[in-house]
C-alpha positions as CSV (number, residue, x, y, z in Angstrom):
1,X,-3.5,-15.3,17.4
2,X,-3.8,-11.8,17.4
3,X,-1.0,-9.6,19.5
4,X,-2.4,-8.9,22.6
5,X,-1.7,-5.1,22.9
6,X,-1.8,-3.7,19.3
7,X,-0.2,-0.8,18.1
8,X,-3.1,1.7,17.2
9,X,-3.7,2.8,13.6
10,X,-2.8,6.8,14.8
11,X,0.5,5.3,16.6
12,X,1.9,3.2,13.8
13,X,1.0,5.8,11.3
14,X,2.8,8.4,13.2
15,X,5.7,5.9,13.0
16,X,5.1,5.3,9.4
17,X,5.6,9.3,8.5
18,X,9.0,9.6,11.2
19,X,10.2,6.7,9.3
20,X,9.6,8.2,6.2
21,X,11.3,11.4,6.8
22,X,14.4,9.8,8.2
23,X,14.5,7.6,4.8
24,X,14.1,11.1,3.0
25,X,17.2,12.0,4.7
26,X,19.4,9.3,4.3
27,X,19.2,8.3,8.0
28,X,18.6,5.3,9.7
29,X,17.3,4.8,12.7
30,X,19.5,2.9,15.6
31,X,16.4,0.0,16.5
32,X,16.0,-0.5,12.7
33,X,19.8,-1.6,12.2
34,X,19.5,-3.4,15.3
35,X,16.2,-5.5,14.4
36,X,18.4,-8.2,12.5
37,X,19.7,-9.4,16.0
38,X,15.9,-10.3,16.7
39,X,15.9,-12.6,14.5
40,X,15.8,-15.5,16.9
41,X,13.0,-13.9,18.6
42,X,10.7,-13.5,16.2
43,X,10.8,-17.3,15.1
44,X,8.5,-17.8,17.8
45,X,5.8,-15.2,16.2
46,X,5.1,-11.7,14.7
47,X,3.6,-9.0,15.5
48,X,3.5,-6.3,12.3
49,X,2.7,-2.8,13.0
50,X,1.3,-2.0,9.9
51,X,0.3,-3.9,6.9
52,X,1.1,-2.7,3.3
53,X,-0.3,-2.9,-0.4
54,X,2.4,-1.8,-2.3
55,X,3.6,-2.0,-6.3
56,X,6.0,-4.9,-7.3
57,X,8.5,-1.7,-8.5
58,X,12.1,-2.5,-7.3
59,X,12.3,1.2,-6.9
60,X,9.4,1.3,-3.8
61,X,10.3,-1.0,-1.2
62,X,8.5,-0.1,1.5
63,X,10.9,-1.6,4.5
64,X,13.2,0.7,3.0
65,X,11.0,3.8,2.6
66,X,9.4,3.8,6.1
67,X,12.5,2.8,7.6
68,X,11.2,-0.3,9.4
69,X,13.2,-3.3,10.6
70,X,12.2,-7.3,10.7
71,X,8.6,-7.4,11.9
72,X,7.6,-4.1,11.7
73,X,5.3,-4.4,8.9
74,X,3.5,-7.2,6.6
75,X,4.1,-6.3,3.0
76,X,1.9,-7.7,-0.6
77,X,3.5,-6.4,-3.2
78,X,1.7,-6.8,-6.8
79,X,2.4,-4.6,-10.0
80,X,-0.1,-1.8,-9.9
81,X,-1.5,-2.7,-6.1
82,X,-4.2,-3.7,-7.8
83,X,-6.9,-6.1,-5.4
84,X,-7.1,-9.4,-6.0
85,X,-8.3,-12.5,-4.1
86,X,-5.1,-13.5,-3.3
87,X,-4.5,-9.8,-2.5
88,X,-7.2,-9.7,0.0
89,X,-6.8,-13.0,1.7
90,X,-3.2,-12.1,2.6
91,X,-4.3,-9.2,4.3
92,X,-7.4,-10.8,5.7
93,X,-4.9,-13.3,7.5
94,X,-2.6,-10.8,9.1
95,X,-5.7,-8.5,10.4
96,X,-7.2,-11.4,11.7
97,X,-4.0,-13.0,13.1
98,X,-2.0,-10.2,14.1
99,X,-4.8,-7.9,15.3
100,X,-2.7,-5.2,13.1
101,X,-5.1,-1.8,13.1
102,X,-3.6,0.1,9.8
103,X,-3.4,-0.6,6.3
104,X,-1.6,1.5,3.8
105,X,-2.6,1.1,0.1
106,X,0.4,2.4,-1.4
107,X,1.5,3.7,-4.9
108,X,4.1,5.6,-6.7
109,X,4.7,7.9,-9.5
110,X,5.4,6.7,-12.7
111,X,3.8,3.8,-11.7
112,X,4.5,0.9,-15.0
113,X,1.0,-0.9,-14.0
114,X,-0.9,2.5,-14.5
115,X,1.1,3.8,-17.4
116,X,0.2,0.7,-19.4
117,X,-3.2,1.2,-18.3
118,X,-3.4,4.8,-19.4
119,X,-1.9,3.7,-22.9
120,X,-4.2,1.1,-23.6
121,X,-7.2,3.2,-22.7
122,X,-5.7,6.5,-25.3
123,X,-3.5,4.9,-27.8
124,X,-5.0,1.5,-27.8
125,X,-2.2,-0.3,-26.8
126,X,-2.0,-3.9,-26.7
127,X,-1.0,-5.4,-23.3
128,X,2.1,-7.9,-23.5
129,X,0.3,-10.9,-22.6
130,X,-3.1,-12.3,-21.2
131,X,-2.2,-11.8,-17.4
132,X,-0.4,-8.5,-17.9
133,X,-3.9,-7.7,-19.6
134,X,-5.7,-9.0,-16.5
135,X,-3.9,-6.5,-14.1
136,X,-4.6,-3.7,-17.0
137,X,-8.2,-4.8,-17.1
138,X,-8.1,-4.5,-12.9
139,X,-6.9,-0.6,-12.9
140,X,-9.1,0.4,-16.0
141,X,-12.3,0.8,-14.1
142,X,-10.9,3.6,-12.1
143,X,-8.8,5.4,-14.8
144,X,-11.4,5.4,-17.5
145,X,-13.1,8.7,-16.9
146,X,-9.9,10.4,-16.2
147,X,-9.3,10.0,-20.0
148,X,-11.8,12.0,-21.0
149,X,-10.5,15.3,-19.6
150,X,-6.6,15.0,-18.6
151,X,-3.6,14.0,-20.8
152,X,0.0,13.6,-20.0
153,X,1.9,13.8,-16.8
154,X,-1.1,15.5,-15.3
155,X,-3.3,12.1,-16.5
156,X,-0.9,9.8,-15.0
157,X,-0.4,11.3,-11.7
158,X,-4.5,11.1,-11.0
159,X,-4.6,7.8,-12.4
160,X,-2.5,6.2,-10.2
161,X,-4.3,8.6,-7.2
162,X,-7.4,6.8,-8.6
163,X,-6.1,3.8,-8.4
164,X,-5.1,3.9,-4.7
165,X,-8.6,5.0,-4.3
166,X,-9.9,2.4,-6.1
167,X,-8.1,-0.3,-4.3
168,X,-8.3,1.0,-0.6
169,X,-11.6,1.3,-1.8
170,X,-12.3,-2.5,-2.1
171,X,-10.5,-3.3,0.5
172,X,-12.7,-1.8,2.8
173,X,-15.9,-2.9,0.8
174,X,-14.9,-6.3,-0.5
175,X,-14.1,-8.2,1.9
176,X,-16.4,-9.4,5.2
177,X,-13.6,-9.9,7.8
178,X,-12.1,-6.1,6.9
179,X,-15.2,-5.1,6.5
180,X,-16.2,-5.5,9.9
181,X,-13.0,-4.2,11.6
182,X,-13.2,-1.3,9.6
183,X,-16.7,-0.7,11.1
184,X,-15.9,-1.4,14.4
185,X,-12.5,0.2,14.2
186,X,-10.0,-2.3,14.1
187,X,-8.6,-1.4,10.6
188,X,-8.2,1.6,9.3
189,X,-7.3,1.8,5.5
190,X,-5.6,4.8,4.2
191,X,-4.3,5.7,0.7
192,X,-0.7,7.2,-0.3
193,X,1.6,7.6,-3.1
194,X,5.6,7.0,-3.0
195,X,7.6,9.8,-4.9
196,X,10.5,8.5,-6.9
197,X,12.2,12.0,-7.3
198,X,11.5,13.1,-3.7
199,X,11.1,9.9,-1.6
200,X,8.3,11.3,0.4
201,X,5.4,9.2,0.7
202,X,2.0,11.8,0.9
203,X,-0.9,10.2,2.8
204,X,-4.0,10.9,1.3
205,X,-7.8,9.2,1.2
206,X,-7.6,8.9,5.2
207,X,-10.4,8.3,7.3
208,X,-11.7,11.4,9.2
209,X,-10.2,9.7,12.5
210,X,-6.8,9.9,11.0
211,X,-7.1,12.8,9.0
């Protein structure tokens, strides 16, 4: 059942950036150390803020980055955030469910998923199995042109930007249920990129009623 009063997509993003900028600062936030003693509470339900599409990289969990306790957001977490059915069932379940109004496609710099791509599109790499191919073969559509005129660090940072594109993208197009929150402005989906060296996450790819 979806929560009654939802947190808007302007609120909980607003909450995703103070969170961010505490993480970014090594601080953390009093109700966020608190939140395991709600433990018991949220047996009996959820009620996410946000939902995030992040990369299966140890080094971007995004709890940990926004600075958000138990129940605070509703994470899928696959190498490269690449879309895939299972991808956008799991999100069509908590929109649906939880009523939750923002979705945050999520990558990172030096992302392995992208870099592999990028490899196998320049040097002709070969992927290390059939299903690491198949999340290649996922991100190649929105790289491929990138080849053509970038190289280097400057190729893979617009890659994975792509990417993000790519899959927010989809998500918005792909699927009926998000489809028609999106249009009736339930969801919002809005891109952004973790960076290792920093730890800020820069939102990008936001609809203009976010932007």
């Amino acid at each position: 059942m979806s929560s009654p009063h939802p947190v808007s997509a302007p609120e909980a993003l607003a909450r995703l950036r103070e969170g961010n900028s505490r993480f970014m600062k090594n601080v953390r936030s009093i109700e966020v150390l608190a939140s395991q003693s709600n433990r018991e509470a949220l047996v009996r339900g959820q009620a996410p803020y946000a939902m995030v599409l992040s990369c299966s990289d140890s080094r971007a969990p995004s709890e940990l980055i926004f600075d958000c306790g138990l129940g605070d957001l509703f994470v899928v977490r696959v190498a490269g955030n690449i879309v895939a059915p299972s991808i956008i069932g799991s999100i069509e379940y908590a929109a649906a469910t939880f009523g939750t109004e923002l979705l945050v496609v999520m990558g990172h710099s030096g992302c392995g998923a992208v870099t592999a791509t990028v490899q196998a599109l320049t040097e002709q790499a070969a992927a290390l199995s059939p299903d690491i191919e198949g999340i290649i073969r996922r991100i190649e559509p929105a790289v491929s042109e990138l080849t053509h005129h970038l190289s280097g660090a400057e190729l893979l940072q617009a890659a994975v930007r792509a990417n993000v594109r790519a899959s927010a993208g989809e998500l918005r197009h792909g699927s009926r249920i998000l489809e028609e929150r999106v249009r009736s402005g339930r969801l919002r989906v809005v891109g952004a990129e973790y960076l290792l060296a920093t730890g800020e996450v820069d939102f990008f790819d936001l609809p203009p009623s976010l932007a």
